[in-house]
C-alpha positions in Angstrom: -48.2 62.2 23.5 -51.6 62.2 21.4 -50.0 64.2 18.8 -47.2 61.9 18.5 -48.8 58.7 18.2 -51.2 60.2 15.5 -48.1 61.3 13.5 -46.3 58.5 13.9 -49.5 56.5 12.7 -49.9 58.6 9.8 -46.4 58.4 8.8 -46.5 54.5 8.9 -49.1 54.1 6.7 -47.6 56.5 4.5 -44.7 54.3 4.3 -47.2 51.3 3.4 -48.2 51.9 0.1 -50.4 48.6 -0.1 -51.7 47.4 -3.1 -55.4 46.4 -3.9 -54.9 42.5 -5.3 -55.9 43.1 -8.7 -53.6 45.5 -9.5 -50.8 44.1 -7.9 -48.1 42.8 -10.1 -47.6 39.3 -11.1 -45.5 37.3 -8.6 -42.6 35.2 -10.4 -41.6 32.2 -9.1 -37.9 33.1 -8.7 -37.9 29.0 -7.6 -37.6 27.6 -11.0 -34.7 25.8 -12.5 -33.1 26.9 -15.7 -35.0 23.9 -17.4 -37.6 25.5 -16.1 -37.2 29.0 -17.2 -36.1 27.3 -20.8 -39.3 25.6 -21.2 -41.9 28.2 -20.4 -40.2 30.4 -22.3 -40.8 28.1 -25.5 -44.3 28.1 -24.5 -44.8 31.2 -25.0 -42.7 32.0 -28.2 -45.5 28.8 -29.1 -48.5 30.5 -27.5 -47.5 33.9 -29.4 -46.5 32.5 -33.0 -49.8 30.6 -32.9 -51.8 33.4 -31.9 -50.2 35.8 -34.5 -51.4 33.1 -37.5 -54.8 33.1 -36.5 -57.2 35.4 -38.2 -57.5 38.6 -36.5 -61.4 38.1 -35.6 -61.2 34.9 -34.0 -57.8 35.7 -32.0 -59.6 39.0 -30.5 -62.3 36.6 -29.3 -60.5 33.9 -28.2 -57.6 36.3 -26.3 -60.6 38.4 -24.7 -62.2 35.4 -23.1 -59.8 32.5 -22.4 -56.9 35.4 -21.4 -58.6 38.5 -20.1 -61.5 36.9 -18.9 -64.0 38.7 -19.8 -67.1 37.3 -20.3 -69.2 36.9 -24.0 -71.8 39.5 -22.9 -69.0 41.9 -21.8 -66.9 41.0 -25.0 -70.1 41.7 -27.4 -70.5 44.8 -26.2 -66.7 46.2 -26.1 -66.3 44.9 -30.1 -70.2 46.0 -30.8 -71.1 42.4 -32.1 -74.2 40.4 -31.3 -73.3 37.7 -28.9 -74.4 35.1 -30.7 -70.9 36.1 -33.2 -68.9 36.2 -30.4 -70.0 32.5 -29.4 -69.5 31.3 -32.9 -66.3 32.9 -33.4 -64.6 31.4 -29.6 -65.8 28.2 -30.8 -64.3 28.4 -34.2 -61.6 30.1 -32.3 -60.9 27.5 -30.0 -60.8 25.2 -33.1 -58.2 26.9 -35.2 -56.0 27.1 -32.2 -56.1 23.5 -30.7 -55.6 22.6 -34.8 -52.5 25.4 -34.9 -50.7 23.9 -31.8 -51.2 20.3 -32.8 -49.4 21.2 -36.1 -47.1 22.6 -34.3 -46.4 19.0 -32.6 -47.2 20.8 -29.5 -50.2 18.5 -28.0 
Protein backbone atom coordinates (compact mmCIF):
# COMPACT_ATOMS: atom_id res chain seq x y z
CA UNK A 1 0.00 0.00 0.00
CA UNK A 2 3.15 2.25 0.88
CA UNK A 3 4.60 1.64 -2.39
CA UNK A 4 1.52 2.70 -4.09
CA UNK A 5 0.70 5.80 -2.48
CA UNK A 6 4.39 6.89 -2.99
CA UNK A 7 4.03 6.14 -6.75
CA UNK A 8 1.03 7.56 -7.16
CA UNK A 9 2.33 10.79 -5.32
CA UNK A 10 5.25 10.92 -7.45
CA UNK A 11 3.37 10.48 -10.57
CA UNK A 12 1.00 13.44 -9.69
CA UNK A 13 3.42 15.84 -9.28
CA UNK A 14 4.98 14.68 -12.26
CA UNK A 15 1.85 15.58 -14.01
CA UNK A 16 2.01 19.16 -12.22
CA UNK A 17 4.52 20.91 -13.95
CA UNK A 18 3.99 24.23 -11.86
CA UNK A 19 5.52 27.24 -12.75
CA UNK A 20 7.54 29.72 -10.57
CA UNK A 21 5.51 33.23 -11.06
CA UNK A 22 8.08 35.04 -12.84
CA UNK A 23 8.50 32.91 -15.45
CA UNK A 24 5.11 32.13 -16.01
CA UNK A 25 3.61 33.50 -19.18
CA UNK A 26 1.61 36.52 -19.49
CA UNK A 27 -2.10 36.00 -18.85
CA UNK A 28 -4.46 37.60 -21.69
CA UNK A 29 -7.51 38.85 -20.93
CA UNK A 30 -9.55 36.73 -23.38
CA UNK A 31 -12.50 39.20 -21.83
CA UNK A 32 -11.99 42.08 -24.08
CA UNK A 33 -14.22 43.34 -26.75
CA UNK A 34 -13.14 43.75 -30.29
CA UNK A 35 -12.96 47.63 -29.48
CA UNK A 36 -10.96 46.59 -27.17
CA UNK A 37 -8.54 44.38 -28.84
CA UNK A 38 -8.63 47.33 -31.77
CA UNK A 39 -7.42 49.95 -29.47
CA UNK A 40 -4.50 48.29 -27.61
CA UNK A 41 -3.41 47.19 -30.58
CA UNK A 42 -2.91 50.88 -31.93
CA UNK A 43 -1.20 51.52 -28.75
CA UNK A 44 1.24 49.57 -29.33
CA UNK A 45 1.96 50.10 -33.18
CA UNK A 46 2.16 53.93 -31.23
CA UNK A 47 4.37 52.68 -28.30
CA UNK A 48 6.70 50.83 -31.01
CA UNK A 49 6.89 53.65 -33.89
CA UNK A 50 7.75 56.11 -31.17
CA UNK A 51 10.36 54.10 -29.62
CA UNK A 52 12.00 53.18 -33.04
CA UNK A 53 12.49 57.30 -33.66
CA UNK A 54 14.20 57.83 -30.55
CA UNK A 55 17.91 57.89 -30.52
CA UNK A 56 19.33 54.57 -29.85
CA UNK A 57 21.05 55.74 -26.40
CA UNK A 58 18.14 57.25 -24.82
CA UNK A 59 15.57 54.35 -25.92
CA UNK A 60 18.04 51.61 -24.36
CA UNK A 61 17.77 53.62 -21.14
CA UNK A 62 14.37 54.46 -21.11
CA UNK A 63 13.14 50.69 -22.34
CA UNK A 64 15.60 49.11 -19.56
CA UNK A 65 14.06 51.03 -16.72
CA UNK A 66 10.37 52.09 -17.29
CA UNK A 67 9.85 48.37 -19.30
CA UNK A 68 12.22 45.83 -17.77
CA UNK A 69 12.55 47.34 -14.66
CA UNK A 70 15.70 47.28 -13.83
CA UNK A 71 17.03 49.67 -11.77
CA UNK A 72 19.77 52.73 -12.69
CA UNK A 73 22.53 50.92 -10.70
CA UNK A 74 21.71 47.60 -12.39
CA UNK A 75 21.37 49.44 -15.87
CA UNK A 76 24.93 51.22 -15.43
CA UNK A 77 26.55 48.33 -14.91
CA UNK A 78 24.94 46.00 -17.75
CA UNK A 79 25.82 49.12 -20.56
CA UNK A 80 29.18 49.93 -18.54
CA UNK A 81 28.19 53.70 -18.00
CA UNK A 82 28.53 55.74 -14.96
CA UNK A 83 25.23 56.19 -13.34
CA UNK A 84 25.06 59.53 -13.33
CA UNK A 85 24.70 59.05 -17.71
CA UNK A 86 22.16 56.77 -17.23
CA UNK A 87 20.11 59.34 -15.03
CA UNK A 88 20.73 62.06 -17.51
CA UNK A 89 19.87 60.01 -20.42
CA UNK A 90 16.12 58.47 -18.66
CA UNK A 91 15.45 62.02 -18.01
CA UNK A 92 16.23 63.30 -21.46
CA UNK A 93 14.67 60.07 -22.35
CA UNK A 94 11.51 60.51 -20.74
CA UNK A 95 11.52 63.97 -22.46
CA UNK A 96 11.89 62.96 -26.11
CA UNK A 97 9.22 60.40 -25.64
CA UNK A 98 6.38 62.36 -23.76
CA UNK A 99 7.39 65.20 -26.78
CA UNK A 100 7.19 62.04 -29.55
CA UNK A 101 3.66 60.90 -28.35
CA UNK A 102 2.21 64.33 -28.03
CA UNK A 103 3.18 64.86 -31.71
CA UNK A 104 1.81 62.04 -32.32
CA UNK A 105 -1.69 63.68 -31.00
CA UNK A 106 -1.49 60.83 -28.62
CA UNK A 107 -1.76 62.64 -25.05
Amino acid sequence: TALYVAAHARRTVARRREVAAEEAPEQVDTALTPEQLADQKRARQMLDRVLSEMDEDLRTVFVLYEFEELSMAEIADALSIPRGTVASRLRRARSDFRDRVRALGGM
